[in-house]
C-alpha positions as CSV (number, residue, x, y, z in Angstrom):
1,X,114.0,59.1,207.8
2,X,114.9,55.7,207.8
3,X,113.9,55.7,203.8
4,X,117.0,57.7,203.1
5,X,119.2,55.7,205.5
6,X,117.8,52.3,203.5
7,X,116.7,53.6,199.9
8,X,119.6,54.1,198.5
9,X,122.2,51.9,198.2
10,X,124.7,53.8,199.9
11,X,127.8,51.6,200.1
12,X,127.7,51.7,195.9
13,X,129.1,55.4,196.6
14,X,132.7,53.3,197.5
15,X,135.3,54.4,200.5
16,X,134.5,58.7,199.2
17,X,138.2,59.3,199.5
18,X,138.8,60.4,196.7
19,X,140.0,63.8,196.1
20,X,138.3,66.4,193.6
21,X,139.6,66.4,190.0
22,X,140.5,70.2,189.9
23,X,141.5,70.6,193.8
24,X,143.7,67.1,194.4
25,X,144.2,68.5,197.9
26,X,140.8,69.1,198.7
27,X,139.9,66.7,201.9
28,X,137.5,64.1,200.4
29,X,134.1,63.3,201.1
30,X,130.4,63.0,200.1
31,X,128.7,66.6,201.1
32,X,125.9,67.2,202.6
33,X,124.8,70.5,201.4
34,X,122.0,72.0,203.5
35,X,122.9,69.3,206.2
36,X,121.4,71.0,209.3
37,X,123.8,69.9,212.1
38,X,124.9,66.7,210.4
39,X,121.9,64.0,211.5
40,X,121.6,62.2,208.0
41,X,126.0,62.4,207.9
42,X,125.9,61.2,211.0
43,X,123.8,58.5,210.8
44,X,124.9,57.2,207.5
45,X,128.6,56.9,208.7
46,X,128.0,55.2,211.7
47,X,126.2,52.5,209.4
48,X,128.7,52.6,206.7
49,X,132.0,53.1,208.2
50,X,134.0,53.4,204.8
51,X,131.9,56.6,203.8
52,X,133.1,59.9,205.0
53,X,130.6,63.4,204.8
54,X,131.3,67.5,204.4
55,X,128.4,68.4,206.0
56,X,127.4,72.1,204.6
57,X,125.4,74.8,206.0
58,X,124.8,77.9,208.3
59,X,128.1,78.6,210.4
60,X,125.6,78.6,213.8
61,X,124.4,75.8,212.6
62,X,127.7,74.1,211.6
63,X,129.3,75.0,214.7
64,X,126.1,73.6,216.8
65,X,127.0,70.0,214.5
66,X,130.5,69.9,215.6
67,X,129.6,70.5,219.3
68,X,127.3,67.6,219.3
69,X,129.1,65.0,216.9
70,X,130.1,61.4,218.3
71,X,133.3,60.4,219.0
72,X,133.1,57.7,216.7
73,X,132.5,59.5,213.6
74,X,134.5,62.8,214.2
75,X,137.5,62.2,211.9
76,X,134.6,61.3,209.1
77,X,131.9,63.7,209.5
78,X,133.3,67.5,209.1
79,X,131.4,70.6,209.1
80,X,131.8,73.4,206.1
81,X,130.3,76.8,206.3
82,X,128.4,77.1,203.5
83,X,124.7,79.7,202.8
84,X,122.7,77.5,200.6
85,X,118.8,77.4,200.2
86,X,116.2,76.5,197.7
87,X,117.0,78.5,194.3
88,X,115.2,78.8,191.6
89,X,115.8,77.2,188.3
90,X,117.8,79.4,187.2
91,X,120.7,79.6,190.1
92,X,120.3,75.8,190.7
93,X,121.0,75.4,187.2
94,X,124.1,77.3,187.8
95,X,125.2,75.7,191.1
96,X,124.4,71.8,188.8
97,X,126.7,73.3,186.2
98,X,129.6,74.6,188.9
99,X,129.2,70.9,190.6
100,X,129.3,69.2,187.0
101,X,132.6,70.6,186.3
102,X,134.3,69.5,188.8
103,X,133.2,65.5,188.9
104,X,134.9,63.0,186.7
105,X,132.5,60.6,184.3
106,X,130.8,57.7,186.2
107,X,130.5,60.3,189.7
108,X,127.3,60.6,191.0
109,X,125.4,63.5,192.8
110,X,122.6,62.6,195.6
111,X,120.0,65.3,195.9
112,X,117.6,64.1,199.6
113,X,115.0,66.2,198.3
114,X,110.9,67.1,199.1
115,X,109.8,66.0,195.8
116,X,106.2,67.5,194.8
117,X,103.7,64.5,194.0
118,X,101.5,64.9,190.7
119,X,98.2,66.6,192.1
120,X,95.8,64.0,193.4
121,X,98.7,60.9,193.5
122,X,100.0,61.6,197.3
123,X,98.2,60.8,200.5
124,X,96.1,64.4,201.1
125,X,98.6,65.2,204.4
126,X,102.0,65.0,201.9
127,X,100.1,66.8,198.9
128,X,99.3,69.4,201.6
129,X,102.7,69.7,203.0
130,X,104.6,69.8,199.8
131,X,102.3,72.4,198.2
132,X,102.6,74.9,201.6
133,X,106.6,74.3,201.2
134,X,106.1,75.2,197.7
135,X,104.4,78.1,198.0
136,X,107.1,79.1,201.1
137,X,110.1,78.7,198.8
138,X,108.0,80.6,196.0
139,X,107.2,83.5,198.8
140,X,110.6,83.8,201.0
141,X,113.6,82.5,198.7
142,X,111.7,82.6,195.0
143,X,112.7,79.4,194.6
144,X,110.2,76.2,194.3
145,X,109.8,72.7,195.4
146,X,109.8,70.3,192.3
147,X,108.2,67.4,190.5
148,X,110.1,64.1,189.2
149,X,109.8,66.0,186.0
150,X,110.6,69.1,186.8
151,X,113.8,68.0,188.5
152,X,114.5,65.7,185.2
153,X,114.1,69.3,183.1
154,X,116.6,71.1,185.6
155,X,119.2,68.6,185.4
156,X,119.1,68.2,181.3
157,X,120.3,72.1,180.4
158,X,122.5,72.5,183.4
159,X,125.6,70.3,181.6
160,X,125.3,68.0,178.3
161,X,126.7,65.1,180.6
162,X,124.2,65.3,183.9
163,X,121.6,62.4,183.6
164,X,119.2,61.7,186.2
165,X,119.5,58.1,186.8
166,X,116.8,57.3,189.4
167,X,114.4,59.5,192.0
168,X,113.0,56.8,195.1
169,X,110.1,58.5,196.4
170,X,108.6,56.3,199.1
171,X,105.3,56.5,199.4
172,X,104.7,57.5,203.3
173,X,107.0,60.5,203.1
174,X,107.6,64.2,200.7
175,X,111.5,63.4,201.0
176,X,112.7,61.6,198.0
177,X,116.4,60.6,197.1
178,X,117.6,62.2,193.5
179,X,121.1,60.2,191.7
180,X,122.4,61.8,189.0
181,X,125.1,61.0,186.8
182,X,127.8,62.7,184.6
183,X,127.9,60.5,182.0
184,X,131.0,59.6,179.8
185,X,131.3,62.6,176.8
């Protein structure tokens, strides 16, 4: 995991205090949609102690986060039922388009995804576990694990505005990190 603590360039995201464009009074904060219990939130604001996280998933499994968070990151790590899983093109394409509207030009959305390799370009035990969570999401949730590419082609019809700006894909591990960018109109 320690390529998404160091790939990305985390303090660029700034104090993440700001409040949401449509909901002012909305408490701040970069989410963490899908974040299990909080171990990536957790870990990235005790490096960075400027950031602050909404950490998003299962109530169980929100309320098993809060019960375990440090002390030292508790009034910057919060927990926000929320039932999220891998969709399929279409409903993620729905969810990019809700999330779109409510950023301001120059905000950024970071996607920690399992990004597919190109067949044949990924040591054999990634390729392998990539293609079996593939074919899970496909079976259980109809959604899909995706490419570089693919990702790039979700993004593009979702808003006018959404431009993928970099995926870091190191090369030990499926997780990759996805920025994207509403541009200015």
């Amino acid at each position: 995991m320690d390529a998404v603590y160091e790939g990305f360039d985390w303090e660029k995201t700034g104090s993440s205090r700001r409040g949401c464009k449509e909901s002012p009074s909305l408490s701040p904060g970069l989410p963490s949609v899908a974040g299990s219990v909080g171990h990536i939130s957790i870990r990235l604001a005790q490096r960075y102690p400027k950031l602050h996280f909404i950490v998003q998933d299962y109530e169980p499994v929100c309320r098993r986060g809060e019960a375990m968070l440090p002390v030292e990151v508790q009034n910057r790590v919060r927990f926000q039922p929320y039932d999220l899983f891998e969709w399929s093109d279409k409903y993620a394409s729905h969810i990019l388009r809700a999330v779109a509207a409510a950023l301001k030009p120059g905000d950024r959305i970071i996607l920690n995804e399992q990004i597919m390799p190109e067949p044949g370009t990924a040591a054999p035990a990634i390729e392998q576990l990539t293609r079996s969570s593939d074919m899970t999401m496909l079976s259980i949730f109809n959604g899909q694990e995706r490419t570089k590419e693919q990702l790039r082609a979700l993004v593009q019809p979702a808003h006018p505005g959404l431009h993928v700006l970099k995926v870091i894909t190191p090369l030990t591990l499926a997780l990759g990190i996805v920025e994207i960018c509403l541009k200015d109109s």
